[in-house]
BAZALO-466950 format. One line per 10 residues: number of its first residue (from 1); for each residue x, y, z of C-alpha. Coordinates in nm, 2 decimals, always signed. Last residue first. Example, Ala and Ser with C-alpha at 12.3 -4.5 7.8 and 13.67 -1.06 7.14 Angstrom:
REM residues 2
2	+1.37/-0.11/+0.71  +1.23/-0.45/+0.78
END
This chain:
REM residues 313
313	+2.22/-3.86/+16.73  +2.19/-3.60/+16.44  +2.48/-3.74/+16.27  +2.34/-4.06/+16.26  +1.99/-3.95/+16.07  +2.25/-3.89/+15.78  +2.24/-4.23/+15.61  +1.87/-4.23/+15.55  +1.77/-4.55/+15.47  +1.54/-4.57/+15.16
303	+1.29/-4.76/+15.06  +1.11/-4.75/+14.70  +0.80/-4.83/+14.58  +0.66/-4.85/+14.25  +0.27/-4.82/+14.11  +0.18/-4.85/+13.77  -0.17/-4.73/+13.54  -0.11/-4.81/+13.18  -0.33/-4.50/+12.96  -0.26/-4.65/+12.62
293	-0.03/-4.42/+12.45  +0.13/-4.12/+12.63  +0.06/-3.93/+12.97  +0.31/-4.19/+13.15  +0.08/-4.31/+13.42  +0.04/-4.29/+13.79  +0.14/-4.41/+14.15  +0.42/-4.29/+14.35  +0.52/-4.49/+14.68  +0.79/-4.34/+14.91
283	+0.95/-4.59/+15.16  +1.15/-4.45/+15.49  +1.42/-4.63/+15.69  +1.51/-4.59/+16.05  +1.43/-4.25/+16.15  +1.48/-4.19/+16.54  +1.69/-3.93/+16.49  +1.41/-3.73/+16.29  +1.18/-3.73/+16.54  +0.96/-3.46/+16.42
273	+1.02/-3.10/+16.42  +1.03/-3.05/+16.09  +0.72/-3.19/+16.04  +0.64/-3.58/+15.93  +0.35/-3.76/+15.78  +0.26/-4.09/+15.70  +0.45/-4.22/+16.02  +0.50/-4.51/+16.15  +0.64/-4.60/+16.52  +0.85/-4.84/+16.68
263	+0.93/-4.89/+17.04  +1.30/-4.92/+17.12  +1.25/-4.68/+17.47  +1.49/-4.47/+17.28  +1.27/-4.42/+16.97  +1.24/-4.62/+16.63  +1.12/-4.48/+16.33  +0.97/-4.64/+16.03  +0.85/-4.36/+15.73  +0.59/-4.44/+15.49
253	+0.54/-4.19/+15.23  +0.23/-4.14/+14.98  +0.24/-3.97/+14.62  -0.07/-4.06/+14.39  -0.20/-4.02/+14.08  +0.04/-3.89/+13.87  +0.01/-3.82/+13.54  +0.29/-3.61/+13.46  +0.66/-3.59/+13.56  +0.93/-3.35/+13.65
243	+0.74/-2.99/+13.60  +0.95/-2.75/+13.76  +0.81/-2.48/+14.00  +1.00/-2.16/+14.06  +1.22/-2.10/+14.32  +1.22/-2.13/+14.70  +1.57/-2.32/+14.74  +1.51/-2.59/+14.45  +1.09/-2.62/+14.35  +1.01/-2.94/+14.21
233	+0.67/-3.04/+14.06  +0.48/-3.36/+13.98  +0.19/-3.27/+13.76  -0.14/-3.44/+13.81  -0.35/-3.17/+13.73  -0.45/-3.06/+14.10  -0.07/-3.02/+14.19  +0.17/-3.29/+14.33  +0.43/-3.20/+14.54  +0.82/-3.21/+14.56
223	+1.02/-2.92/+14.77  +1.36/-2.89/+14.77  +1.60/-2.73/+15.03  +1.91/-2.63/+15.09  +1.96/-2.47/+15.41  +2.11/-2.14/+15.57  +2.06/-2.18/+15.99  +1.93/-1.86/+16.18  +2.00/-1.90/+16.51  +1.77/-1.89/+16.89
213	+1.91/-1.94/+17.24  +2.06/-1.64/+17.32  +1.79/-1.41/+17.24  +1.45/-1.57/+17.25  +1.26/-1.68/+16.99  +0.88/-1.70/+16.96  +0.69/-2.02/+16.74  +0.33/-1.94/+16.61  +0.38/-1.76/+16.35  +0.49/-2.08/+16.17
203	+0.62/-2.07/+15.85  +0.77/-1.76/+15.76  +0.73/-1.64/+15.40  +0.96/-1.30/+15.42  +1.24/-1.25/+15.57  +1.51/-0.92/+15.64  +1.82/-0.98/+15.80  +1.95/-0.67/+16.03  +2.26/-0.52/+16.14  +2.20/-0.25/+16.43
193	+2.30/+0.13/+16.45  +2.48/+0.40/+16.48  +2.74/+0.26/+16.73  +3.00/+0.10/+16.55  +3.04/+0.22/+16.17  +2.94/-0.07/+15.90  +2.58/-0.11/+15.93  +2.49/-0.43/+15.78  +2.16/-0.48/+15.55  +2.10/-0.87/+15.43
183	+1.79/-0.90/+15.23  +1.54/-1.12/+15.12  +1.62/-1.40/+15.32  +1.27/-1.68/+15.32  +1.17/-1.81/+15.66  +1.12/-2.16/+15.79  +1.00/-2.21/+16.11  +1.15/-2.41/+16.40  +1.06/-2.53/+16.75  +1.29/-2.71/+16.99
173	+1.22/-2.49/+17.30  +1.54/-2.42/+17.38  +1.72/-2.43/+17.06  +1.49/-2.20/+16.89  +1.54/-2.21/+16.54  +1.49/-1.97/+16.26  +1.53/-2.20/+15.94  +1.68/-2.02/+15.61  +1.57/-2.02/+15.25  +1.75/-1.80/+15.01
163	+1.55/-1.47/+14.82  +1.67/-1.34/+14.50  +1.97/-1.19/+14.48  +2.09/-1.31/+14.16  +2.13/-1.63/+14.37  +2.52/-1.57/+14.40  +2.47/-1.21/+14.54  +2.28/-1.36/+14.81  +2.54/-1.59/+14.94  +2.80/-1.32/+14.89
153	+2.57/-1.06/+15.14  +2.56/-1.41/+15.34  +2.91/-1.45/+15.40  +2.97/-1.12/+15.45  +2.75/-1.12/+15.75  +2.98/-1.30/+15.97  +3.29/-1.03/+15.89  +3.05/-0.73/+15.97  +3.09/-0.50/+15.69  +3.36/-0.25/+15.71
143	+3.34/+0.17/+15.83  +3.48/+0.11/+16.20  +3.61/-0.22/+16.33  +3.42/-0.39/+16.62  +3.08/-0.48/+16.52  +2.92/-0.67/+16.75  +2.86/-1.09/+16.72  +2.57/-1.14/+16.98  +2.57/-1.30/+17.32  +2.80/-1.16/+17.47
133	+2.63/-0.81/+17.55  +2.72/-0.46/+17.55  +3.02/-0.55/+17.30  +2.90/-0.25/+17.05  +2.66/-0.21/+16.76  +2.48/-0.52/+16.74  +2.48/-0.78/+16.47  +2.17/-1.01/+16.41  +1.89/-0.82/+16.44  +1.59/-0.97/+16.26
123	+1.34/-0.82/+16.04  +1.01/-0.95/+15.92  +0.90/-1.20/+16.14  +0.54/-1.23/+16.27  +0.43/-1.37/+16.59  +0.73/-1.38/+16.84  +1.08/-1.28/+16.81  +1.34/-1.18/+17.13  +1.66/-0.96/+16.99  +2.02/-1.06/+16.87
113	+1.97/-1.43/+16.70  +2.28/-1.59/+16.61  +2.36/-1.64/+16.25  +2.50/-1.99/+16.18  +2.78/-1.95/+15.88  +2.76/-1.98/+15.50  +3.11/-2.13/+15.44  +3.40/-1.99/+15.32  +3.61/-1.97/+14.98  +3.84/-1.68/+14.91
103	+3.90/-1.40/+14.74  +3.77/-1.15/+14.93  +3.47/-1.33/+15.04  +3.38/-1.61/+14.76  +3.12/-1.86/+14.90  +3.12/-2.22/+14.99  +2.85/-2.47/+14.96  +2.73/-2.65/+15.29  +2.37/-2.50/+15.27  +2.26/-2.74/+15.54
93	+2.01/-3.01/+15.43  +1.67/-2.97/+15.34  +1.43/-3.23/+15.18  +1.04/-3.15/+15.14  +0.79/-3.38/+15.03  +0.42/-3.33/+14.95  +0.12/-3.53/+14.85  -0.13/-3.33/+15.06  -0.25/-3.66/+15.22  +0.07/-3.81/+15.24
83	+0.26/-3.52/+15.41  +0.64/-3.51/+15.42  +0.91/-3.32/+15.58  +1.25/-3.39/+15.63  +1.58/-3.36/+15.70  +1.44/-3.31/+16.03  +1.60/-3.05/+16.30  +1.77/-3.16/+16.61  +2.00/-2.86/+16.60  +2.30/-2.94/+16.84
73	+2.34/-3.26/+16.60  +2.40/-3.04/+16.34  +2.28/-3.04/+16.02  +2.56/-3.12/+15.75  +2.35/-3.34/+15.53  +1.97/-3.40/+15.67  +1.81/-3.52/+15.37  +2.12/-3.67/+15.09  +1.98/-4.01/+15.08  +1.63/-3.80/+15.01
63	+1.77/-3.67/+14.73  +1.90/-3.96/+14.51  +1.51/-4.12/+14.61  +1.34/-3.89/+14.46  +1.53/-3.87/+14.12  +1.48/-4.21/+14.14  +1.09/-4.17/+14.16  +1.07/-3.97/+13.92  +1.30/-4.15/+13.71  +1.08/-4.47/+13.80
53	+0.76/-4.29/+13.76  +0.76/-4.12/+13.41  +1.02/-4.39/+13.22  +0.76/-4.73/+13.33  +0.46/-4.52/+13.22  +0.59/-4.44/+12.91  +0.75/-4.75/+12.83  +0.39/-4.93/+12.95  +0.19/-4.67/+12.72  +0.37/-4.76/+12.43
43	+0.36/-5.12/+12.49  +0.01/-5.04/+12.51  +0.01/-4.83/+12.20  +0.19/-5.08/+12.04  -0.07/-5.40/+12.11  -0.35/-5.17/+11.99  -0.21/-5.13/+11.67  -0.11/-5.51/+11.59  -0.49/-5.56/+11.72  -0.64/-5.30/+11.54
33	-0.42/-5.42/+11.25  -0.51/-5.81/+11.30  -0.84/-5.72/+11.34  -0.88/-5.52/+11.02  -0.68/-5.79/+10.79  -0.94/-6.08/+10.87  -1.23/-5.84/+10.84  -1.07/-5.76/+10.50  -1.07/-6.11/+10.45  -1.43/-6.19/+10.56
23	-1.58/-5.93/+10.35  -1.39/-6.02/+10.07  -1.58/-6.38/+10.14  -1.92/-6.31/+10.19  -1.84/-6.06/+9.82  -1.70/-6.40/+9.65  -1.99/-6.58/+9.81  -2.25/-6.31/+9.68  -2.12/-6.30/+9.33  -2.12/-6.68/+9.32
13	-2.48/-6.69/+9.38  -2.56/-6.42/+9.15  -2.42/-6.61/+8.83  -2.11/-6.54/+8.73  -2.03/-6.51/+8.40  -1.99/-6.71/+8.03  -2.19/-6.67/+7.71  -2.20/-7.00/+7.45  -2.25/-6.84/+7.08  -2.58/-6.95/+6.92
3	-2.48/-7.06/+6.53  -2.57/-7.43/+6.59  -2.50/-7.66/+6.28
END
């Protein structure tokens, strides 16, 4: 009879094939994840980038239908401004909201121009003393505020006085700059002295403007650019920039205007003195990324008519 008990185990062969193939499951179970993982981030990524330019680009695109809103046709100024290379876009229209004056709601009016401006602008006289010319509003009742500067003394008030964009604009000559109102200062008795708006931040130094033919328009304005970081900003009547989008990459405008003669012409940039009556349609294109999960470059376009370019006709 054989006492020797049998012993069972692997031998190293099998230990080796059981280890080749571990190795091969977990390898299995890795890719799937890293794939699985990798497949999220870029749907992650394309939400992203998909939510960061199109609002942007709406947002955009709601204010540009508005460019040029209540601008007279006896000012042939743009609604626009735009410069591809710099990646900037500004929209004005006419500061059409009303103010409270003694109880009730009126409009920001035109200030005409009282004295002759070149180079740089600081203050302007808009109100003179007495009738001596018919040109400029005068102050005819003793001890009030000038009834056309009220207006703006209420406009200023509303923005906790801070300062309120305005265009000078010479209607001769055609040229424009944009100036920031600091201050309005009236002098209420007749014949001690003139009314005067104060600026800051003109435009163009360049530009004179001659009494007569010159007035200071209120606007509305906002600016869009794109700083160094990638950062699409917006700044509303001269304040502070607000950060509306990130990674963007690039901000270009093509605008399709069409002059009298019915030759057409494109522009990648655009002044305020531009053609603006001849705009037929304008397409902005914004190019980027959403900032989150895989980095998924995009590019949209959009085309807009401006439905206020009639009005300036």
């Amino acid at each position: 009879m054989n006492n020797q008990k049998s012993c069972f185990g692997f031998t190293l062969i099998e230990l080796l094939v059981a280890m080749a193939l571990s190795l091969i499951i977990v390898g299995v179970v890795f890719t799937l994840f890293s794939s699985t993982n990798k497949l999220n981030e870029a749907d992650t990524g394309r939400v992203y980038t998909n939510q960061n330019l199109r609002t942007s680009l709406d947002l955009i695109a709601n204010d540009l239908r508005q460019a040029g809103e209540g601008i007279s046709g006896s000012y042939p100024i743009s609604g626009v401004d735009f410069n591809s290379t710099n990646k900037t876009l500004t929209i004005r229209r006419n500061f059409s909201a009303n103010v409270t004056v003694g109880g009730a709601d009126v409009i920001v009016p035109n200030l005409p121009i009282c004295q002759s401006l070149s180079s740089t602008i600081t203050t302007i006289i808009v109100v003179r003393p007495t009738s001596s010319t018919t040109i400029c509003p005068f102050n005819s009742a003793s001890g009030t505020v000038p009834d056309i500067l009220k207006p703006w003394i209420a406009y200023l008030s509303s923005n906790s006085s801070s300062p309120v964009p305005a265009l000078l604009y010479n209607t001769s000559s055609k040229l424009a700059t944009r100036v920031n109102v600091t201050a309005v200062t009236p002098t209420p008795t007749p014949l001690t002295g003139n009314s005067t708006v104060t600026v800051s931040g003109q435009s163009n130094t360049t530009a004179s403007f001659a009494m007569g033919n010159s007035v200071l328009l209120p606007i509305d304005e906002r600016v869009y650019s794109v700083d160094s970081s990638g950062i699409l900003q917006l700044s509303v009547n001269g304040g502070p920039q607000q950060a509306i989008a990130y990674g963007i990459q690039n901000l270009s405008f093509d605008a399709i205007g069409v002059n009298s003669s019915g030759v057409t012409n494109h522009y990648s940039n655009f002044i305020i003195t531009d053609p603006w009556s001849n705009l037929q349609s304008m397409t902005v294109t914004i190019q980027g990324s959403g900032g989150t999960g895989t980095q998924v470059n995009r590019t949209y376009a959009t085309t807009i008519y401006p439905r206020n370019v009639i009005q300036s006709q």
